[in-house]
C-alpha positions as semicolon CSV with decimal commas, in nm:
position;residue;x (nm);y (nm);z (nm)
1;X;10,822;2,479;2,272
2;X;11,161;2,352;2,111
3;X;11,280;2,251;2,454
4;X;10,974;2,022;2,488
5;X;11,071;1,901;2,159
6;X;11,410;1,841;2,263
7;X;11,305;1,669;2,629
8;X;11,095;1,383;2,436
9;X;11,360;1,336;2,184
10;X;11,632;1,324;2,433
11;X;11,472;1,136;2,704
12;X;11,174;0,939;2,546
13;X;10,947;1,001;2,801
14;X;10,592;0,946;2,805
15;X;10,456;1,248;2,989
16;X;10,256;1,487;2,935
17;X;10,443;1,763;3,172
18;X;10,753;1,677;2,995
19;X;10,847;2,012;3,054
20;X;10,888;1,971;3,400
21;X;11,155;1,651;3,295
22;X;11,463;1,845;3,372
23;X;11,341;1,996;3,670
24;X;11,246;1,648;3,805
25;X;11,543;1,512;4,033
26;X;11,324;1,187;4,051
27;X;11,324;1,102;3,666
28;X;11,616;0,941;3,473
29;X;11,744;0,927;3,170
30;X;11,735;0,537;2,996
């Protein structure tokens, strides 16, 4: 669960499958 943890903090990104963030080509970081 830390890499969750580390996804919101890193990218601030409201979602709920922020797990999925790094394996999403489509999002970016701000």
């Amino acid at each position: 669960m830390a890499s969750t943890v580390h996804v919101v903090r890193h990218g601030e990104v409201h979602n709920p499958e922020s797990i999925l963030y790094g394996r999403q080509p489509g999002w970016k970081l701000s």
